[in-house]
C-alpha positions in Angstrom: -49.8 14.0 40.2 -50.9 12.3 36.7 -47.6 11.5 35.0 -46.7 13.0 31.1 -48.1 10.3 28.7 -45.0 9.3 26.8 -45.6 6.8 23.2 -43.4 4.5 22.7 -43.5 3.1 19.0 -39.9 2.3 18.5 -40.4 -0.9 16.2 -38.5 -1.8 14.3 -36.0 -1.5 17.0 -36.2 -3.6 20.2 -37.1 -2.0 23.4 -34.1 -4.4 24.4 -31.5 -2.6 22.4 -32.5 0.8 22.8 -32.8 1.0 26.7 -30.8 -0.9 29.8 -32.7 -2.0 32.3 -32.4 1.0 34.7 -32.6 3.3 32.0 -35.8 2.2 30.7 -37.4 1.7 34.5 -36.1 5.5 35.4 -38.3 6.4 32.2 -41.3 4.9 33.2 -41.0 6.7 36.6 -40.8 10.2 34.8 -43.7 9.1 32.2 -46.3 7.1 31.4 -45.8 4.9 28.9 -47.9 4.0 25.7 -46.6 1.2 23.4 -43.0 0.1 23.9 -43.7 -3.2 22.4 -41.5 -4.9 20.0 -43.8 -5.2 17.1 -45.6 -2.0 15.0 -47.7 -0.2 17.2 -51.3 -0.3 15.8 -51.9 3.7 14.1 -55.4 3.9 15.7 -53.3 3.2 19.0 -51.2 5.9 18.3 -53.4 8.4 17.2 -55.6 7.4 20.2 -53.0 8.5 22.3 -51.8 11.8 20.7 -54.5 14.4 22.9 -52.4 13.1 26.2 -48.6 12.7 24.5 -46.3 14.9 25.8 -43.5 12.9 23.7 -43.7 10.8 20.6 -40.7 8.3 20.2 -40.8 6.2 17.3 -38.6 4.9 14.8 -40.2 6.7 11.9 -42.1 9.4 13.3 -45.1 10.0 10.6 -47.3 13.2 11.9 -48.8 15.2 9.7 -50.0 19.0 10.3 -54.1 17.5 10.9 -52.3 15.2 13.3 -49.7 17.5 15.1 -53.4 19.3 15.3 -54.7 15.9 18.0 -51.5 17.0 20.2 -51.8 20.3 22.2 -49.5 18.7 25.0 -46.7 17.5 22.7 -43.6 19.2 23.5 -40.9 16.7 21.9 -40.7 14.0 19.2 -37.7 11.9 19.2 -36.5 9.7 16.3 -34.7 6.6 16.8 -33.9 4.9 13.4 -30.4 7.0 13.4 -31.7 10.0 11.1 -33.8 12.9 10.4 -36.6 11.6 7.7 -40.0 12.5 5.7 -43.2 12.0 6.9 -42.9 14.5 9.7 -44.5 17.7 9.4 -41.1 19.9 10.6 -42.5 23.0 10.3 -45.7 22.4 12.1 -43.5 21.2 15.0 -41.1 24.4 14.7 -44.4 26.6 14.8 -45.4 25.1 17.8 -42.2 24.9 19.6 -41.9 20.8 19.6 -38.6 20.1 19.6 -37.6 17.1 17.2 -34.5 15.0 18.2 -32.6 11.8 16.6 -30.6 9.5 18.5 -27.7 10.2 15.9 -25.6 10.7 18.9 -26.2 7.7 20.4 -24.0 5.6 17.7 -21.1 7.2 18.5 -18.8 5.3 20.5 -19.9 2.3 19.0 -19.4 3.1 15.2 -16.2 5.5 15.8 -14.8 2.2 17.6 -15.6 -0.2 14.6 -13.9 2.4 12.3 -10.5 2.7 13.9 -11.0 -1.6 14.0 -11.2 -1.2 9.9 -8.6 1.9 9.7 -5.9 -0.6 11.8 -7.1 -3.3 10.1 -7.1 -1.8 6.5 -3.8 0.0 7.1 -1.7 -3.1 8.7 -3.2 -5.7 6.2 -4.4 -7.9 8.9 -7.3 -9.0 7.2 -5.5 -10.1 3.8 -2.8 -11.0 5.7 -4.9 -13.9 7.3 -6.2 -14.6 4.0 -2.7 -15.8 2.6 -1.7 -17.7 5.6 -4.9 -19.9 5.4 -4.0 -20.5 1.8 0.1 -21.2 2.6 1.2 -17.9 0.9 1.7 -15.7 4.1 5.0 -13.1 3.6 6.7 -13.1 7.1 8.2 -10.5 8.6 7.9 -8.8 4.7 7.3 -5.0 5.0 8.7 -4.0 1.6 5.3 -4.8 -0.2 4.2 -1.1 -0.2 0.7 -1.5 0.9 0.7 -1.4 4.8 0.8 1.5 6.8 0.9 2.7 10.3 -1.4 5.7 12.0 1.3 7.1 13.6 1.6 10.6 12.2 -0.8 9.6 9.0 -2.7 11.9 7.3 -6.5 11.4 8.0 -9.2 12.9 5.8 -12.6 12.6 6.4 -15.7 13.1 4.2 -18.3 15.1 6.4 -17.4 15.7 9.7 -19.9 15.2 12.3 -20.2 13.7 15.8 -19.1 10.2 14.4 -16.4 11.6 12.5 -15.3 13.9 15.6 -15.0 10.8 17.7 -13.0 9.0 15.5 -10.6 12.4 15.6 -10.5 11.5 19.3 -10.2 7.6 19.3 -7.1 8.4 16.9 -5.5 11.3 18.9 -2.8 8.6 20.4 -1.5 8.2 16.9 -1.2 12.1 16.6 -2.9 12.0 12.8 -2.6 14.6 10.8 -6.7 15.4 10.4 -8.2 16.7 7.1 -12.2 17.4 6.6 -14.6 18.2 4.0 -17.6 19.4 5.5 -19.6 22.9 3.7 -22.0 23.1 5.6 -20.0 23.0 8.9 -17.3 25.1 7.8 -19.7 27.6 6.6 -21.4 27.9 10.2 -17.9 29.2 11.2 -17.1 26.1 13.6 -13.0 25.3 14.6 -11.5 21.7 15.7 -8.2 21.9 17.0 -6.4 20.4 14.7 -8.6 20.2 11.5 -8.2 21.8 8.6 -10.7 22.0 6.1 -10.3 21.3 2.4 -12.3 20.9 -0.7 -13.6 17.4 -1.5 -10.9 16.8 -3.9 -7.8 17.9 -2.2 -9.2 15.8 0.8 -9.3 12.6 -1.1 -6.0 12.5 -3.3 -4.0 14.2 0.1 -4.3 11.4 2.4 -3.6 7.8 3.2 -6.7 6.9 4.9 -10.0 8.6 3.9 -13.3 8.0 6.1 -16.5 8.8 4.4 -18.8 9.7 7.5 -21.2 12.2 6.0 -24.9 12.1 6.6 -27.0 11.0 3.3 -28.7 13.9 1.5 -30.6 14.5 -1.3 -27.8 16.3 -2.5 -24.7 14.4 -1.9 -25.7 11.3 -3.9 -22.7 10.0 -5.3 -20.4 12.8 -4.2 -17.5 10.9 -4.2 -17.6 10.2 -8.2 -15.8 8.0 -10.4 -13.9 10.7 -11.7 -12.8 11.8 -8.0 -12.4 8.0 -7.1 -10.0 7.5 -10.7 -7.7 10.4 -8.7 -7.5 8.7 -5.6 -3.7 7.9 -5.0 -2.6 4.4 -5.0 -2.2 2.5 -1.6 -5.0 4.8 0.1 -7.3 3.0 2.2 -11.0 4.3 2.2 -13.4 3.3 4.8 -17.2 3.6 4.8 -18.4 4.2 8.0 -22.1 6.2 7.6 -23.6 5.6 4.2 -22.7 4.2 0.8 -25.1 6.6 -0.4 -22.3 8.7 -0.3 -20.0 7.2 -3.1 -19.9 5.4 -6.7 -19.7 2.2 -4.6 -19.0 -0.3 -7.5 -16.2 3.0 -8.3 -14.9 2.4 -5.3 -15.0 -2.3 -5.4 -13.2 -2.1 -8.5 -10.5 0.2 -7.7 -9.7 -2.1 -4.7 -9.9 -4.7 -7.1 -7.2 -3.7 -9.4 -4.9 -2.9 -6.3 -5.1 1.0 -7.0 -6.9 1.5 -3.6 -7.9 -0.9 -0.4 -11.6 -0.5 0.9 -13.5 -1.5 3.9 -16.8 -0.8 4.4 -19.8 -1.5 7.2 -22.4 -0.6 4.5 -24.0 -1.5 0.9 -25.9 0.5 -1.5 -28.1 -3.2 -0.9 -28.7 -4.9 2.2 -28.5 -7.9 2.4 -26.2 -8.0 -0.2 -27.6 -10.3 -2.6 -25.4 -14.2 -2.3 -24.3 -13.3 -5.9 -22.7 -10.3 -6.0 -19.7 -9.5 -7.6 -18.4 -7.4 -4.5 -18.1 -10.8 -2.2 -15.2 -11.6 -4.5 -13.1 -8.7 -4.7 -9.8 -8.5 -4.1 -8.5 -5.4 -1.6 -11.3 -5.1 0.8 -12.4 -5.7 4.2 -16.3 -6.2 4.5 -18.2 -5.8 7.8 -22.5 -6.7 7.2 -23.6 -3.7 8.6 -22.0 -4.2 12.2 -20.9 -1.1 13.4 -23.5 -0.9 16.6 -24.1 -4.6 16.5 -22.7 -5.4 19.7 -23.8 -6.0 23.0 -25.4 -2.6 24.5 -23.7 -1.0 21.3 -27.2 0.8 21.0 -28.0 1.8 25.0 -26.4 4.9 24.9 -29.6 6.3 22.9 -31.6 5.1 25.6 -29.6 6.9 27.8 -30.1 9.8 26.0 -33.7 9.5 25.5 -33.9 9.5 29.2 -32.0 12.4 29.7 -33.3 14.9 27.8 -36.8 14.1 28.4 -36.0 14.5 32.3 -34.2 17.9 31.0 -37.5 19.0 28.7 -39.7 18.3 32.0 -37.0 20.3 34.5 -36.8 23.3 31.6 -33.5 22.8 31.5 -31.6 23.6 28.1 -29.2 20.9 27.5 -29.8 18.4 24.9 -27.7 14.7 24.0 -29.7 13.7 21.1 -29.6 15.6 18.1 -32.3 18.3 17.8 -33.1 19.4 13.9 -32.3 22.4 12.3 -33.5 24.1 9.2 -30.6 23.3 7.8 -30.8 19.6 8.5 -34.2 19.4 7.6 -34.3 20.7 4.8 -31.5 17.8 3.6 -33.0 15.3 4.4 -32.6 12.2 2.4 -35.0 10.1 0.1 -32.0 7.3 0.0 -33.7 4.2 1.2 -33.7 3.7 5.2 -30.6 1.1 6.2 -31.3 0.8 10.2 -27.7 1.1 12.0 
């Protein structure tokens, strides 16, 4: 029996940090494989292969209606840059029943672990801490400075509230948190977290002592934390940028921490690298991570994972889905903010 053609044209990503060993084996026993090498995939290649694909997994899957046309067999197209993005010809695919997927999912564990890591760090002044003792000016055993704080029993907010967000909720359950969210579009769609509440943007960021902004880019939420929102931000809250600076008035947000009104930490830049010059490598108040949050070892396997089983699922006909699969609602936000690869 001829196996599903499967193409694999995940560059820029590695086939090395997408898939383990055994995962990526176990896939070339379900498909055959086209690409899956560490370098572009050449577009004639690609389109060559189309008439035979029965999945498409690339990191910026381009397919226009003319070339959804090529694919009679295609029954799923899976991104793996981390988000939904142009260039795809959604509503062909929805027509035609191809189900699109992104690995979203598959950062999970490994970003909802580097945030409680900034959230313990930013709260306890570990990092600033270190700072003063290299420099001789360490305060021992001081706690009356009014900056540090514990998670036990704090009041969380979060900006978007999606399956990042949801498993930082869960990292931080043994500090029993009081847990805030602004999300619209979830909280229209009638969905309930033990132990949520839902609040306007507004009331989220001036009620809480640690604020997480975890909210997928969209055209539409450039910026949504504003420098008038960020000027109303109480003193001594720590906010940690976890999905997208897109999200916020970052150099708002830098010199806020700077005067001491706020403390920041952050995984991501509005430019990356950020340029050897910038003004934010000198600020006071913040922790800065270069984009780390899955940069560890296998930080990025459970996509692989992933991949694996819902393509097995797609060729059982069986329902159940790991990765992300778009909606018309996500879709239709997605971003024009410049790709920053997780």
């Amino acid at each position: 029996m001829t196996k599903p053609c499967l193409i694999l044209d995940q560059h820029f990503r590695r086939l090395e940090e997408l898939f383990r060993p055994r995962s990526y084996a176990r896939l070339q026993e379900l498909c055959e494989v086209t690409g899956g090498v560490n370098w572009p995939m050449a577009r004639a290649a690609f389109v060559d292969a189309l008439p035979q694909a029965k999945f498409v997994v690339a990191a910026r899957p381009e397919l226009s209606r003319q070339e959804l046309d090529l694919a009679p067999n295609l029954r799923a197209i899976i991104e793996v840059s981390g988000t939904f993005q142009e260039g795809l010809d959604y509503e062909t695919c929805a027509e035609r029943g191809i189900e699109v997927l992104s690995c979203a999912p598959g950062f999970r564990q490994s970003v909802a672990e580097m945030a409680l890591g900034l959230m313990i760090a930013g709260g306890r002044g570990i990092v600033e801490e270190h700072e003063r003792f290299r420099h001789g000016a360490e305060r021992w055993m001081d706690d009356g400075v009014g900056t540090d704080f514990s998670l036990f029993g704090q009041r969380i907010g979060f900006v978007g509230y999606g399956s990042i967000a949801r498993e930082i909720t869960r990292l931080s359950q043994p500090f029993a948190p009081q847990i805030q969210a602004f999300d619209p579009w979830l909280q229209a769609t009638g969905a309930g977290f033990d132990g949520v509440a839902f609040a306007d943007l507004e009331t989220v960021l001036t009620s809480n002592r640690c604020i997480l902004i975890a909210a997928t880019p969209t055209e539409e939420n450039y910026k949504l934390v504003s420098r008038e929102l960020i000027a109303k931000i109480p003193r001594g809250t720590l906010v940690v940028i976890i999905s997208r600076s897109h999200l916020v008035d970052f150099d708002a947000l830098v010199e806020a921490a700077d005067l001491g009104r706020i403390r920041l930490a952050s995984d991501v830049f509005p430019k990356e690298p950020v340029p050897k010059a910038a003004s934010w490598r000198t600020a006071q108040n913040v922790i800065w991570s270069p984009h780390r949050a899955a940069a560890v070892e296998g930080g990025r396997h459970p996509i692989g994972d992933m991949i694996l089983h819902d393509v097995g699922a797609i060729l059982a006909g069986a329902p159940d889905r790991q990765l992300q699969q778009a909606s018309p609602e996500t879709v239709r936000k997605i971003t024009r903010a410049p790709l920053v690869a997780e």
